[in-house]
C-alpha positions as CSV (number, residue, x, y, z in Angstrom):
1,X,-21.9,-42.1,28.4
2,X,-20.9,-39.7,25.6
3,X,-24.5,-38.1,25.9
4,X,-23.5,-37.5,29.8
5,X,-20.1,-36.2,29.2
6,X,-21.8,-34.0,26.3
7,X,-23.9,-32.5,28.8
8,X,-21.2,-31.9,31.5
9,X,-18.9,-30.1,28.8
10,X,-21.7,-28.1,28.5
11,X,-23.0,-27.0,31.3
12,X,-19.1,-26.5,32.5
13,X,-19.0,-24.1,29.5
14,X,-16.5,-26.2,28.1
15,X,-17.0,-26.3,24.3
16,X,-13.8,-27.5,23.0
17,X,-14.8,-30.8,24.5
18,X,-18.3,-30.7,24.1
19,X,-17.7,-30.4,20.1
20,X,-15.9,-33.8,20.2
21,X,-18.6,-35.6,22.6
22,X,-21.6,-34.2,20.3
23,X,-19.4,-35.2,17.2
24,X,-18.9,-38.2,18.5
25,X,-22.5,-38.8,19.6
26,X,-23.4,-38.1,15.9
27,X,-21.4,-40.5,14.4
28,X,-22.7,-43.6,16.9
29,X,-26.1,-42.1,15.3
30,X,-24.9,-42.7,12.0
31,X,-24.2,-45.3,12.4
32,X,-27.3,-47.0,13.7
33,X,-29.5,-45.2,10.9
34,X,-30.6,-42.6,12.7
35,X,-29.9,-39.7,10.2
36,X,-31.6,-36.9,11.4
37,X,-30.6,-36.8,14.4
38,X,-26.9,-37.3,13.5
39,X,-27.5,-34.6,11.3
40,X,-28.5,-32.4,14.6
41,X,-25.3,-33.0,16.2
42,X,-22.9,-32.8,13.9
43,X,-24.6,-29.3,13.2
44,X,-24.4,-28.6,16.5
45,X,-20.7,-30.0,16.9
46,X,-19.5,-27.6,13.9
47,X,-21.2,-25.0,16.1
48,X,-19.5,-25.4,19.0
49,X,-16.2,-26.6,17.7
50,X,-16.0,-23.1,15.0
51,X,-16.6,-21.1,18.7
52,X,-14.2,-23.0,20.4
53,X,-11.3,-22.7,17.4
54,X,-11.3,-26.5,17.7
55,X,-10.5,-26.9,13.7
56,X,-10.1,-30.7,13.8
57,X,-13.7,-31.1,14.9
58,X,-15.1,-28.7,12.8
59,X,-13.3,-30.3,9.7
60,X,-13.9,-34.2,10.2
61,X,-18.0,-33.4,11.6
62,X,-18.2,-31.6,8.4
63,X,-16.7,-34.3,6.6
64,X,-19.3,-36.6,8.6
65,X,-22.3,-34.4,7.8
66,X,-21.5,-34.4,4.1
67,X,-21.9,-38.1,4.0
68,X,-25.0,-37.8,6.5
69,X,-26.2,-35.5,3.8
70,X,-25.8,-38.0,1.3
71,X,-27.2,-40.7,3.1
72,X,-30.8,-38.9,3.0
73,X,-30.7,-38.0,-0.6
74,X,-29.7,-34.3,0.0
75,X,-26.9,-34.6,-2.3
76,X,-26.7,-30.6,-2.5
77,X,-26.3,-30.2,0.7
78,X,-23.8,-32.8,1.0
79,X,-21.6,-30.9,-1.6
């Protein structure tokens, strides 16, 4: 569903929204294990949401990708 809505914000050029869904989406993938790609989307959230001026995105994805960071052993990165 949130992969849908993702897609909609998207393509309606809506990236405000579509910062949350693909924050969002990379939490779920978190918190399955599936670290890379969370990694993609939060990236890809802090994208859109520093475009959009949506701070609160930007702040907790980065907050997110730290620990996504950390989870893979990148602890650089994570700082």
């Amino acid at each position: 569903m949130l992969d849908a809505i993702h897609k909609h914000c998207l393509e309606k050029g809506d990236r405000y929204l579509a910062s949350y869904t693909g924050s969002n989406i990379g939490n779920v993938l978190l918190g399955i294990g599936q670290i890379g790609e969370a990694i993609r989307f939060l990236e890809n959230a802090i994208k859109e949401a520093r475009a959009s001026h949506n701070d609160w995105v930007r702040i907790t994805a980065k907050k997110v990708l730290a620990y996504a960071y950390y989870l893979k052993g990148e602890n650089n990165r994570a700082a």
